[in-house]
KOLKE-705851 format. One record per residue (C-alpha): residue in one letter; x, y, z negated. Coordinates in steps of 0.1 Angstrom, whole numbers, padded with zeros to 4 digits, always signed. Layout:
BEGIN
aXYZ
...
END
This chain:
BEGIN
x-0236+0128-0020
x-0215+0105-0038
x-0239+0079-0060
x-0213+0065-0087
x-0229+0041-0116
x-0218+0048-0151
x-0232+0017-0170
x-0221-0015-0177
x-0226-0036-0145
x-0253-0064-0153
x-0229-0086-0138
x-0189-0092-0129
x-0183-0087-0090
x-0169-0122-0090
x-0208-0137-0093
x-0214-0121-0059
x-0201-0148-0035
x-0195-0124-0006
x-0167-0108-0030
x-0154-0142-0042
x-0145-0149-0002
x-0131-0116+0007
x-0114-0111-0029
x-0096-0147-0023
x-0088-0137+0014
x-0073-0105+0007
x-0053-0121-0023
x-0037-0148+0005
x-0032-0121+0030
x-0018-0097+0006
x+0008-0124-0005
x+0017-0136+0025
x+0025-0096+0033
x+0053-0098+0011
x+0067-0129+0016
x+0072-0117+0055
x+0084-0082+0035
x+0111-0101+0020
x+0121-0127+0046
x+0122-0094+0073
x+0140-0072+0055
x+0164-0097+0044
x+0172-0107+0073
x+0178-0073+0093
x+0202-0066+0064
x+0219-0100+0069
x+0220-0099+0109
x+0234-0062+0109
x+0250-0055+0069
x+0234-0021+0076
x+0209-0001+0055
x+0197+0017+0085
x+0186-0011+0105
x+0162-0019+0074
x+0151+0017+0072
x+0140+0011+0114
x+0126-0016+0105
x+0104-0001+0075
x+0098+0028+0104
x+0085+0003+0132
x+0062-0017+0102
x+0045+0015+0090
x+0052+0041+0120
x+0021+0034+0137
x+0001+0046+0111
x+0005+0080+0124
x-0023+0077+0146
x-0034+0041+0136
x-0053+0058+0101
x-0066+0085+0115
x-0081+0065+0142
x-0089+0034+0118
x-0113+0059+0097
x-0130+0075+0129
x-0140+0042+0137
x-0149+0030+0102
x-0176+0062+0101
x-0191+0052+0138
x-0191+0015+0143
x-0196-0014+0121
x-0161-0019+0103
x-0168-0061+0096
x-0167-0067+0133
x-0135-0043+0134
x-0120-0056+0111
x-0126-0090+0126
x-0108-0080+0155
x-0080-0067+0139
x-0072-0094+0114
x-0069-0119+0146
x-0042-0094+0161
x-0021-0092+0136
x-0022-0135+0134
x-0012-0135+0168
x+0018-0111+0156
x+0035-0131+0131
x+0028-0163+0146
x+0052-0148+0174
x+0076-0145+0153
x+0076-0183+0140
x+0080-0195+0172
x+0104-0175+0183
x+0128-0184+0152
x+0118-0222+0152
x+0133-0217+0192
x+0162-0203+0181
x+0153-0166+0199
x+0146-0144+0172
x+0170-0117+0170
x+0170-0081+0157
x+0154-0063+0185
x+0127-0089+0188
x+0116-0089+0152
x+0114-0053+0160
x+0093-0058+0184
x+0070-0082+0166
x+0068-0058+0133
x+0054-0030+0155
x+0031-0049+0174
x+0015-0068+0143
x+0018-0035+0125
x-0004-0012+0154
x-0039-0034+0143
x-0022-0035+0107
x-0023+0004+0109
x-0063+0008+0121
x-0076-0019+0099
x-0067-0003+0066
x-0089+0021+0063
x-0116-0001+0077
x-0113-0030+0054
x-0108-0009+0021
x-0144+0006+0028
x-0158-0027+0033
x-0148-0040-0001
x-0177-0024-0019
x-0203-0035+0004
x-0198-0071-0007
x-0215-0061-0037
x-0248-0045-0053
x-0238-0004-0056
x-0238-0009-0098
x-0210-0031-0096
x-0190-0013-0074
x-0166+0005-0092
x-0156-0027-0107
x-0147-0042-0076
x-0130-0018-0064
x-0106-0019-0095
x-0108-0057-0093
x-0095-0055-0054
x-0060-0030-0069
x-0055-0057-0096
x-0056-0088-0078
x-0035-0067-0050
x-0009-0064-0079
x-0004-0101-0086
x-0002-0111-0045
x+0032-0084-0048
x+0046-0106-0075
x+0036-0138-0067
x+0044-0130-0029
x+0075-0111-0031
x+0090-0138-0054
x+0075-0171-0035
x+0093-0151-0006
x+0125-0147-0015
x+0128-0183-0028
x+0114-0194+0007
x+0141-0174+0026
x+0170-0191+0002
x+0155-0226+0002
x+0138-0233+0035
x+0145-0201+0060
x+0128-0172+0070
x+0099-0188+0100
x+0081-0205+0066
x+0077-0172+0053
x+0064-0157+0087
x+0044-0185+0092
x+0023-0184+0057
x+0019-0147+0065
x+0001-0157+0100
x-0022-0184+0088
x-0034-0156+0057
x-0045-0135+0082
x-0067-0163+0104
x-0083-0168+0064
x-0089-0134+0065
x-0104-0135+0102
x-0127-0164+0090
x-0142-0148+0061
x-0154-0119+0075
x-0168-0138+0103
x-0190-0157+0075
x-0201-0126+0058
x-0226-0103+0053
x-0222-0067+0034
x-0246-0056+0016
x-0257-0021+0029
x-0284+0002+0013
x-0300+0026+0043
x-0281+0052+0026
x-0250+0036+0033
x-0258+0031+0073
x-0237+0043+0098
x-0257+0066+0112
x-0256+0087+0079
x-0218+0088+0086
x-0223+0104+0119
x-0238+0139+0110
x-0200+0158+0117
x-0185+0152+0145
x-0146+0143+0138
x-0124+0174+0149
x-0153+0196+0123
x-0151+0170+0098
x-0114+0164+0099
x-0113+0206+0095
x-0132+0199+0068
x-0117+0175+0053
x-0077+0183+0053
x-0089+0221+0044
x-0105+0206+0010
x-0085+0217-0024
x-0083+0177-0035
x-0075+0166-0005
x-0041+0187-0003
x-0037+0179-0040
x-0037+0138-0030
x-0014+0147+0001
x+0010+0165-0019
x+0013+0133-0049
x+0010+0104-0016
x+0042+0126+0005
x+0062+0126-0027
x+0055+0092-0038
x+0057+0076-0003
x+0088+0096+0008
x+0109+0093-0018
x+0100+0065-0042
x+0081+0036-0025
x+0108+0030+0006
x+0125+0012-0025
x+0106-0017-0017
x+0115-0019+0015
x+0153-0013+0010
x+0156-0035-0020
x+0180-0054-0001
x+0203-0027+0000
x+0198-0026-0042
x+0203-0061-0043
x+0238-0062-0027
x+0249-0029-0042
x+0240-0045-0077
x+0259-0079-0068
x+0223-0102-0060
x+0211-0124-0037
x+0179-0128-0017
x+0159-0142-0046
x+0169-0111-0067
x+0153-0088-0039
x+0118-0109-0043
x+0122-0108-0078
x+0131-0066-0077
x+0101-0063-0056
x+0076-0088-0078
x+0087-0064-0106
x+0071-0038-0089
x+0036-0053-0089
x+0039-0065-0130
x+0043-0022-0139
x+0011-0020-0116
x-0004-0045-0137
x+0004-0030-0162
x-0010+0002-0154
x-0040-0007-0138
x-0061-0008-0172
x-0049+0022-0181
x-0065+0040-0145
x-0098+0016-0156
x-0104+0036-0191
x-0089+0070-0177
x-0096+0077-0141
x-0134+0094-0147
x-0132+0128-0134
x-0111+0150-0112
x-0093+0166-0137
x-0081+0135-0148
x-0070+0118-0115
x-0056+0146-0112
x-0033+0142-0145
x-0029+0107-0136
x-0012+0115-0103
x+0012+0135-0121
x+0020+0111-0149
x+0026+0084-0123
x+0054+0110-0103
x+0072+0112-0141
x+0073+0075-0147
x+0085+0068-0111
x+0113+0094-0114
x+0124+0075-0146
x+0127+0047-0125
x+0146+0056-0100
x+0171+0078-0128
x+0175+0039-0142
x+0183+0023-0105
x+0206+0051-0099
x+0229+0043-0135
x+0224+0006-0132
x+0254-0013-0136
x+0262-0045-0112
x+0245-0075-0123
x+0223-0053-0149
x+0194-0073-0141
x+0172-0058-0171
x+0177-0027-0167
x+0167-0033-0129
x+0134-0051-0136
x+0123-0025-0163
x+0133+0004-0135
x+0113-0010-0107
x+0084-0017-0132
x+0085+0019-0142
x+0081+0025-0098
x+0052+0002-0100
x+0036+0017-0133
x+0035+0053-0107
x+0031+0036-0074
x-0005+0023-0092
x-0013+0059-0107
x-0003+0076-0071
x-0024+0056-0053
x-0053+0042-0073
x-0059+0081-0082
x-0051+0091-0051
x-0076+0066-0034
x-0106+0072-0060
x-0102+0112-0052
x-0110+0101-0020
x-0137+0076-0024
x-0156+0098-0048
x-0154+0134-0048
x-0148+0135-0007
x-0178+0139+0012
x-0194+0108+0024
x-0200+0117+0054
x-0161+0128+0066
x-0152+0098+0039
x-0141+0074+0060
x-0120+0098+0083
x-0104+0113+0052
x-0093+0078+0040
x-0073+0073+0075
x-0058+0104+0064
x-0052+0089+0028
x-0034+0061+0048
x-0019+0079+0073
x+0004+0099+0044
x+0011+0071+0026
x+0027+0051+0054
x+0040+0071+0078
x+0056+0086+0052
x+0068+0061+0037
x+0084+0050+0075
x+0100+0082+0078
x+0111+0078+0039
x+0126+0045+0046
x+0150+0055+0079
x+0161+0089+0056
x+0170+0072+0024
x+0182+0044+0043
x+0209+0069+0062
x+0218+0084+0029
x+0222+0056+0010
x+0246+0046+0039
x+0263+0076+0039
x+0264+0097+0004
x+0258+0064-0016
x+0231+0047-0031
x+0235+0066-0074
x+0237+0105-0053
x+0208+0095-0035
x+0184+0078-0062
x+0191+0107-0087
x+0183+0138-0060
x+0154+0121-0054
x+0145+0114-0091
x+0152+0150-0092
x+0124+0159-0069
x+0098+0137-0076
x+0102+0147-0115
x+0092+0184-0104
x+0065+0175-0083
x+0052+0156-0113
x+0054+0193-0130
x+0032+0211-0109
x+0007+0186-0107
x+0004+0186-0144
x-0003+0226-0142
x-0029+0218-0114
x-0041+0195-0135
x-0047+0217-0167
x-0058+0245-0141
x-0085+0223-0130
x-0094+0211-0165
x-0097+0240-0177
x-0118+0259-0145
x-0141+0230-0156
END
């Protein structure tokens, strides 16, 4: 049974020193994410002038989360996820630091950084699950919530900050400074864990977890009514809207910009998440209403993209308020998406079910990426941007009657 406090924590998350470490790891490894975003995808565009070869490489990034979540949350239910995700943050060093050398030496052409992306993105793939669920456990159960909202935020600024250090690296200094940043955030994050200790109530232990085996509790779990609702939200969003971020090159260059422009773009994304985030915070407190939230996020995004698609070149405003209005739904998909998960789920298939949550939101995105990188390619980037608005906007429609459905059965 899910235990979720509704008073005013005694104290901010930040007091708790095992949060401070993880919260300030996470921030570094989330920023130096972007940067190797950027410096990746700009460079498969420049190598090959093709949106396509961005697309694969979006596909090879988040392709292995087809069986990487699934797996990630099995494990996360039966074995002690710090020591996993331990493991996995080390991998994923050794991953980018490959991909330093090799452009320091000279060697680093398309089909290698390829090769790099999917092998740093396989331990990627299994560890998110993991290390989302061990967020709370860094501090006391009344605090949280809170921490959990604190963790989106701070997630938020990395994209900005990130995304824009990156693209000014990739202009000013070259691509192996960005890759190189991105390498040494996740040794911090490899550190950290190793120095701490989650704080675990014996209703939280493991062994709770284990009481359904994982083909019944994945039956379970992907026959429950709110967990197709979050699938159907995450496959729009992730199919249609957040490959954006990855194919902002394409934007860029179709709207007459440079590199910096693309880390700018994709900053822009992360300042409408900030934005939005306090708005999930005073909103998001029952099902009904992540529900609603879901929906509202589908709207706003489909504006967004409606803006993109009539953008003239060098419109530079109206492309920072349309990718804000992508952020602004990319938080309400996914924070609502994510606390339908973490609270009205079962606890013990929770951990499998957020695989899942993961699995849809970046295989899809993958497969998003390679389609709307095709048809940009080939019917154009406006035909393509508004046929998706298109769909996304009635997706937000019949989440809005599920929505009131719910309310209302309430």
């Amino acid at each position: 049974m899910t235990r979720v406090s509704v008073q005013t924590q005694p104290r901010s998350p930040l007091a708790c020193p095992a949060y401070r470490r993880v919260f300030v790891a996470r921030a570094v490894s989330s920023a130096g994410s972007y940067m190797q975003v950027v410096a990746a995808s700009w460079l498969v565009y420049h190598l090959t002038n093709s949106a396509i070869a961005v697309g694969v490489l979006t596909s090879l990034a988040l392709g292995p989360a087809l069986v990487g979540g699934p797996i990630g949350g099995v494990l996360a239910d039966r074995y002690d996820p710090r020591r996993l995700a331990i493991l996995l943050s080390a991998l994923q060093a050794l991953a980018c630091m490959a991909l330093v050398v090799l452009e320091l030496a000279g060697h680093l052409t398309v089909g290698l950084l390829y090769a790099c992306v999917f092998a740093g993105a396989i331990p990627f793939s299994i560890n998110q699950p993991i290390i989302t669920l061990i967020v709370p456990y860094t501090v006391p159960e009344e605090s949280r919530h809170t921490a959990v909202a604190r963790a989106s935020m701070i997630f938020n600024v990395t994209r900005l900050l990130g995304a824009f250090v990156g693209g000014v690296l990739v202009t000013a200094v070259g691509v192996a400074a960005a890759f190189g940043i991105n390498a040494l955030s996740y040794v911090l994050v490899t550190l950290v864990l190793w120095r701490t200790t989650l704080l675990i109530s014996p209703d939280d232990t493991l062994t709770v977890r284990r009481t359904t085996g994982v083909v019944a509790g994945m039956r379970q779990g992907l026959g429950h009514p709110l967990m197709r609702v979050v699938a159907l939200s995450v496959v729009l969003f992730f199919t249609l809207v957040a490959p954006l971020e990855q194919l902002m090159p394409t934007v860029a260059r179709e709207h007459g910009m440079t590199a910096t422009s693309v880390g700018v773009l994709v900053g822009f994304i992360g300042v409408g998440a900030l934005v939005a985030n306090p708005l999930l915070g005073k909103r998001n407190r029952s099902r009904s209403a992540r529900q609603g939230l879901m929906a509202v996020g589908l709207a706003i995004s489909a504006v967004g993209l409606v803006l993109l698609a009539v953008t003239p070149n060098n419109g530079i405003l109206i492309d920072v308020i349309a990718v804000m209005a992508v952020g602004f739904g990319w938080e309400f998909v996914f924070v609502s998406g994510q606390g339908t998960v973490a609270l009205d789920i079962p606890a013990d298939i929770r951990g499998r079910m957020m695989g899942v949550f993961f699995l849809l939101v970046t295989a899809t995105t993958a497969l998003g990426a390679l389609a709307i990188g095709y048809l940009f390619d080939t019917v154009g980037l406006t035909i393509t941007l508004l046929t998706n608005a298109a769909i996304v906007a009635l997706g937000a429609v019949v989440m809005a009657v599920r929505s009131r459905t719910s309310a209302g059965a309430a």
